[in-house]
Structures are given as C-alpha cells and as structure tokens.
N, C-alpha and C positions, 0 to 999 in steps of 0.2 A: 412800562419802560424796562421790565426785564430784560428784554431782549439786545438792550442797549451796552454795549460792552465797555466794562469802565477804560481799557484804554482807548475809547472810542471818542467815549465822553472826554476824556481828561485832552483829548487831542483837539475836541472841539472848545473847551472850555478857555485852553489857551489862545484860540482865533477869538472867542468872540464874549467869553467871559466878563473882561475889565469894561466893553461896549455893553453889557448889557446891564450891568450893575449902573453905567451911568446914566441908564434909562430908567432902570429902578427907581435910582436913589430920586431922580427928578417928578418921576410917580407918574411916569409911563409904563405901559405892558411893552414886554421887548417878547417875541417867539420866533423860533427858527422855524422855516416853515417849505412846504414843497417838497424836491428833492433829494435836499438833503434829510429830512425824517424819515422819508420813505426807505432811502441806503441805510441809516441805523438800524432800523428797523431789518432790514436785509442782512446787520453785520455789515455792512461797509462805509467806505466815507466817500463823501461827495465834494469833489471838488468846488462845486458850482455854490454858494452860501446864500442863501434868501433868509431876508428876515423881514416880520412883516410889525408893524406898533401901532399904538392911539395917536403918538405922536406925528402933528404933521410936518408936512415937510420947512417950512421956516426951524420949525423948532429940532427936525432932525439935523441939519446943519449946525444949527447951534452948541447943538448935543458932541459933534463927529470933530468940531471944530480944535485940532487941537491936540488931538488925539489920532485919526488917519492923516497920512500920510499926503492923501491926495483926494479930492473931493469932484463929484461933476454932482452938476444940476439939471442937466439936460432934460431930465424927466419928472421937474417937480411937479409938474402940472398935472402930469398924471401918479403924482404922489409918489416919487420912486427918486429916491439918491444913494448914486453911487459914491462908493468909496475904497480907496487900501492904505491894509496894515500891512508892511513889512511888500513881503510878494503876493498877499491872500487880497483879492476881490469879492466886496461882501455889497447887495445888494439891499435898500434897507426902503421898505414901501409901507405908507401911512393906511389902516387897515379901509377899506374902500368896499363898495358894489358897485356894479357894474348896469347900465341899461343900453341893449342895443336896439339899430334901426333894421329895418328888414332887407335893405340892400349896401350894408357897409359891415364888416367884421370889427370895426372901430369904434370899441361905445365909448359912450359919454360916464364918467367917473364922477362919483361923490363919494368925499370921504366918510368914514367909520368911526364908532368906538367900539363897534365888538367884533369880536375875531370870529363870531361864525358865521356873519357877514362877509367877509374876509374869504375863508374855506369856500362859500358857497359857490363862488364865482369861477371856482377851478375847476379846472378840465376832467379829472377821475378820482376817484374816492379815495386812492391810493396816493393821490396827489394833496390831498383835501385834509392834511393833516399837519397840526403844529404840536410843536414844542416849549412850554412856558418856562424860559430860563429866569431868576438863577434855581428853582427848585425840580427842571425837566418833569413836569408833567404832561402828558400827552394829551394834545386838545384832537379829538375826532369823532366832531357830531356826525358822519356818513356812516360810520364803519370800513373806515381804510385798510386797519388793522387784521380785521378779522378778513377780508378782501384779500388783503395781500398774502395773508396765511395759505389761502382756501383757492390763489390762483385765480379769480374773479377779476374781472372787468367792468366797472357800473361807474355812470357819472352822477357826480352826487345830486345832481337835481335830476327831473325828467330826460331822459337821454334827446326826445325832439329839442325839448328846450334850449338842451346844450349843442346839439349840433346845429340849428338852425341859428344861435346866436354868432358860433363861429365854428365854421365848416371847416377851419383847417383841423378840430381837433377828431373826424373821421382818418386823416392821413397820421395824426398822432395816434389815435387808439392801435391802429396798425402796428404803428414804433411800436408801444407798448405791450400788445400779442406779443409780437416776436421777441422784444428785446428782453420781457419778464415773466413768456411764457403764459401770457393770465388768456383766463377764455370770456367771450365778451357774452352776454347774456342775449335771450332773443328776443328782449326790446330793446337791448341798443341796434342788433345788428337792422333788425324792421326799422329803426329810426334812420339808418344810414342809407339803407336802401330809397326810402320813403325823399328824404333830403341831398340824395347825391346830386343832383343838379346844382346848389347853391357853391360846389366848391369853385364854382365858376365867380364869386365872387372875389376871391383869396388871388391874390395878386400871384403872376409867377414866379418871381423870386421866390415865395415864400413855400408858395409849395414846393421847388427843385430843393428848395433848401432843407423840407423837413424827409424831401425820398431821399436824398443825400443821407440824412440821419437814419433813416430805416435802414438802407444797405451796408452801412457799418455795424449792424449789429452781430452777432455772430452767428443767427441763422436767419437770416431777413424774409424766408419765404413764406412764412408759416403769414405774416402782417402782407404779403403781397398777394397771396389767395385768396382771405379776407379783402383785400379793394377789388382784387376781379372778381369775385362773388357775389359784391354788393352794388358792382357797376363802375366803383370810383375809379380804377385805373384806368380805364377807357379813356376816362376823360380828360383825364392827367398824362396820360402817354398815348396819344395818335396810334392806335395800330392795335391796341389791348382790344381788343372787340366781344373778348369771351369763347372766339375762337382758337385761340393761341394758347396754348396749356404755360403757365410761367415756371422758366425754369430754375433747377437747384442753382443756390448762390452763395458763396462764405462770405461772408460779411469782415472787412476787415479798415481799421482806421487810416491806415496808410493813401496816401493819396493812389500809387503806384495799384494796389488792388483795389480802392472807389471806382478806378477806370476799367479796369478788368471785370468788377460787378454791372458797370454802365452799359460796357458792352455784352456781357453775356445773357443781359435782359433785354436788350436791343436789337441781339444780334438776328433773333426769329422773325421779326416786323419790320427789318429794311435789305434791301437788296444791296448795298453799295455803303463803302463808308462814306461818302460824301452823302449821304440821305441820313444819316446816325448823325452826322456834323450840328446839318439843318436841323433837323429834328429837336436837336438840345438847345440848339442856340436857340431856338423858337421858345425852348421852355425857360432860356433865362438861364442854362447854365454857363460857365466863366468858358472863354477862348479856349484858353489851354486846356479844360477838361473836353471839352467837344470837339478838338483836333486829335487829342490823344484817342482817345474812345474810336475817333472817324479811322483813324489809322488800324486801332487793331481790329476792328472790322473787315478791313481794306486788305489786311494781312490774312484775315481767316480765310478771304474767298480767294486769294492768289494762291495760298494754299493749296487749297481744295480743286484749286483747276491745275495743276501740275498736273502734265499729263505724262510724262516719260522722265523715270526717276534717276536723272542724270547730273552731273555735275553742275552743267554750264544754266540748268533748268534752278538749280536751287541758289546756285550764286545771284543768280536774277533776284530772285524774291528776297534774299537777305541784302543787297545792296541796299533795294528798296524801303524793306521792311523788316530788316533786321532786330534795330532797337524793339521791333513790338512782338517776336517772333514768340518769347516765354506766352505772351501774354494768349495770344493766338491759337495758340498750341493746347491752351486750357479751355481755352472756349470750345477750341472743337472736340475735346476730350466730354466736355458736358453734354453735348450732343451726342456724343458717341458718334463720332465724323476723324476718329485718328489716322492720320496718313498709315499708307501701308508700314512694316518695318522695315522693307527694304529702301523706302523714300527717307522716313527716318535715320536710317543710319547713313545714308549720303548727309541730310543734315548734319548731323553729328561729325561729321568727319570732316566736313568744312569750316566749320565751326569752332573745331579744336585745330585746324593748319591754316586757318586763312581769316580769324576771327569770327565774332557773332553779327560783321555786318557786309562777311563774305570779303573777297580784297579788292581795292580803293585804289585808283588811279596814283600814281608816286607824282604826277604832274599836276599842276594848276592851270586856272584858266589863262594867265599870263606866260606862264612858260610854253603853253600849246600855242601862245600867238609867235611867242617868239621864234617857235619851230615854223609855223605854216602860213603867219602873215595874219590879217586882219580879214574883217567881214564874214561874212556866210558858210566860210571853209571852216570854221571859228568850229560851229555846231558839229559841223560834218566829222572834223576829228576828234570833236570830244566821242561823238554817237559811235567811231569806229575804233577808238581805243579803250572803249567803254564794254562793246561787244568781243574782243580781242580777252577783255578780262576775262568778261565770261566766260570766255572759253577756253583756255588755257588756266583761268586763276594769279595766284601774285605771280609780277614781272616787277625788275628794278626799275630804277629811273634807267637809267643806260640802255635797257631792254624797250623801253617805251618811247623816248627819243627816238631811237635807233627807227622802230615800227613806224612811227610817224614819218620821218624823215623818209622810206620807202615808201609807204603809201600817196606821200603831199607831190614824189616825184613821180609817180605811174601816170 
C-alpha cells in the first residue's frame, strides 16, 4: 500500500471511514474493493465507491440505517445496497460467487464469507483487488498489483472461463487496453477469438453502452483494433468485417465529441446518414445520439460533393447542416478528405458575415401566408425565397416581403 498516497487515503477515509468502523465494531469484514483500489494504486481517486462485507444484506441495512442519508434496496437479492453520505454514492455488496448458465450472462448468486471468493468473480486481475479497512491492507490473491505495474492484462481465473461466463467482459478488456494501456496476454486474446460468438448473448443496451465507454477514453483505438482482430467488432458493428481498417479517434467525455467519435467510426461503413441513424438505433443507441451522429455524416457527404466553390453552393449546405459543420470538417480531416482551401475560405467567409448556419429567412411560415394566401403557393414561396437566400445571402424582412410580393404577382 505504499503506493497509496496519504492525502488519498485521508480523502477516502473521510467518505467511508466512520461506515467502516461500523462494520468493524459489529464484527464484519468492510473492504473497498474494484475500481476504486485499482485508482489508488494508480495515485488517483475514483469517483465510483465499491465496497464489498460478510455482512448480508438485511444486516447491511441495519448497519447504513441511520447513518446515509438515503438507502435503496433494489439489489438485495443480489446482495448489493445502495446508499449516500452527503453527495458521495457508495455501493455496499455482501461478499458472493457467482454460477453461470451457458446461455444467460445472468448468474445465479450465493452469498460468501470470504473475500477471495468475492475477487474471483471479477472481470480482470486489476480489478480483482481489495482493500481491508480500518487498517488498508491489500487483499490480491491474482496479482492485480504486480499487473498493473508491468501493463498486463489477465482475468483472474481461466480467461475461457471468464469470457464464456460473460462475454461483455471481451468489450471491457477492450475499455481496459485503451483506457490503461495494459497488453492482454495470448490466452486471453485465443479465448476471445475462440468465444466471440457468445457476445450475441449480451443484450444491446449493454453492449452500445460499454462502446459508448470505450470511445471516451482518451485514445480508444488501441481496445478497437483488438475487437477487429479478434472478430468482436463485426459483430457488434454491421459493417466491421475486417476489411475496413478503424480509424484514429480522440476519445472525449463530452456528449458533443461521443457523436463526433460515433460518426468517425461510422463514417467508412455507411453511405448516407440516414444508414448511420438505422444502424445505431438497431444497436439500442438513445434518439438523439443517432440523429446527431446521422446528421454529421449527412454533412460530411454534402461536403464532399460540393462541386463549384461558390457562395450560394456553401450557403446551401450550412442552412442545412450548419449546426454539424465543426463536427464534419473533423471527420473529413481523419480521412484526409479536407476541402480544397479555396472551398474553405468561402466557408469561412460566410460564416463570419452571415453566421455558422449561413442566413435564415427574416419571415415565418405565417407571415409568408399572409403575403401570398394559403395552400400549395405556401411551399412554392417558402422554396423561392429560400433559393433567393442562397443566392444573394442576408436580405431584410423589407427586402423579402418586398421579393415575394413580386414574385406571388408574375
């Protein structure tokens, strides 16, 4: 526990210290365990708080009663109660093994009284380690430690055994590659290749959820070569077939670049944004990220077919696709597809006298009836004072009336 830095410790002892002495004093094991050791261990602190006891869950309520702030139960069954102190979420699970069926990721749970029971169950060896508070000793029957040192990759039991129990932690080891740099060893990689099929079991929610977490990391590609290597992206992404090389990607928390990462992995596998739309919504991801995504797609090809690098050419594609244009502009930069620079600085020029989504009708659809009457004339004027922008750029309202009122009388 050298490595564990006393203002690290004294930071954590304040969250969970007077919690764990009450487990003490009652003459339970309390250890912090999972993610957050692993960040100690790294020098940093982990938001996320796992704690894992003897105590079961009746008796962890008991325990928490009194003391958090706010209690769920939602997961006693499977040994697991939530709780908060203050603003901190601390998860607290009665120590458990696990047995699984061979077509469900869902096992069946019996509780524990030893904690290496406990570790066994977990995903990577790196993971696979606790902390025995109040005197911080480090429990790590795998070697998580010396793992995490040395950059390695290993699940603590038979890497088959662990991916075939649950196949989403092949899209986790991924996370992990990229997110902690570790290299995975050639029995895990042989087991992943061996059992990529099963990830067909892992709900899509949960996979869109855990590529969601891989693209946030800060260089995601290194864990995304790894699933094309070993087959699993194919399966997970329609189009990934091993002949598509996956391109560079910054990995960034922001929703605004999740969509930007979305589509610049997308962008080489569909022809159209509305195919990127389908494509995500099939894997279960949210509306708005799969219309956002479909758009800047939609932007890089209107882009890319600009043919004559003209004013009334570019005002088009920012009316439309203005809002995605930054995002557009980065994709085809990846690719190495950058407009010419004399397209470019037409962009730029409009952009800076007529906004970044080109200039916008001064009229509404009701002031255009009230110029030219109702029905089908309706479309007709909006599509010719629409085209009028384009090609000229801003006009006042006065200027556009005025257009209209000539046109409605020819």
């Amino acid at each position: 526990m050298k490595k564990v830095l006393e203002a690290q410790k004294l930071e954590l002892d304040l969250q969970v210290g007077a919690l764990a002495h009450k487990f003490v004093s009652a003459g339970y094991k309390f250890y912090l365990v999972g993610g957050v050791v692993r960040d100690l261990l790294l020098g940093k602190l982990n938001d996320d708080i796992d704690v894992t006891t003897s105590a079961e869950p009746e008796i962890i309520v008991e325990l928490v009663t009194g003391w958090a702030d706010a209690i769920w139960d939602q997961g006693a069954k499977f040994g697991t109660i939530g709780i908060r102190k203050n603003s901190q979420i601390i998860e607290i699970t009665t120590h458990r093994s696990e047995n699984y069926v061979s077509n469900s990721r869902k096992p069946s749970v019996q509780f524990s009284k030893v904690i290496e029971d406990d570790l066994s169950r977990r995903d990577f060896t790196v993971n696979s380690m606790a902390i025995k508070l109040p005197d911080w000793e480090l429990i790590d029957p795998f070697g998580g430690q010396l793992d995490l040192e040395h950059k390695v990759l290993r699940t603590p039991l038979d890497p088959e055994v662990s991916f075939s129990d649950d196949p989403l932690r092949m899209l986790r080891a991924a996370r992990f590659m990229a997110g902690y740099q570790l290299v995975p060893g050639i029995d895990l990689i042989a087991a992943v290749e061996l059992l990529r099929d099963r990830i067909s079991i892992v709900s899509k929610e949960r996979v869109i959820e855990e590529l969601k977490k891989l693209l946030k990391v800060q260089a995601p590609r290194k864990g995304l070569l790894f699933l094309e290597q070993t087959g699993v992206l194919g399966l997970v992404i329609e189009g990934y077939n091993g002949l598509v090389p996956v391109p560079e990607l910054a990995g960034n928390d922001s929703s605004h670049d999740l969509a930007l990462s979305w589509a610049t992995l997308l962008y080489p596998i569909v022809t159209s944004g509305e195919q990127a739309r389908v494509l995500l919504v099939d894997m279960r991801a949210s509306s708005n990220l799969a219309k956002k995504v479909g758009r800047v797609i939609e932007a890089t090809h209107q882009i890319s077919s600009i043919g004559e690098a003209t004013e009334p050419n570019v005002r088009r594609v920012l009316f439309f696709w203005g809002d995605e244009f930054p995002e557009a502009l980065a994709v085809l930069k990846t690719f190495k597809k950058i407009p010419s620079q004399r397209l470019l600085s037409v962009f730029n020029q409009v952009i800076e006298l007529e906004g970044s989504r080109g200039p916008q009708s001064p009229l509404d659809g009701n002031e255009i009836m009230g110029i030219v009457g109702h029905g089908p004339i309706v479309g007709r004027a909006i599509n010719y004072l629409t085209a009028l922008i384009f090609q000229v750029g801003l006009i006042s309202r006065q200027e556009a009336i005025k257009a209209l009122e000539d046109w409605s009388s020819s």
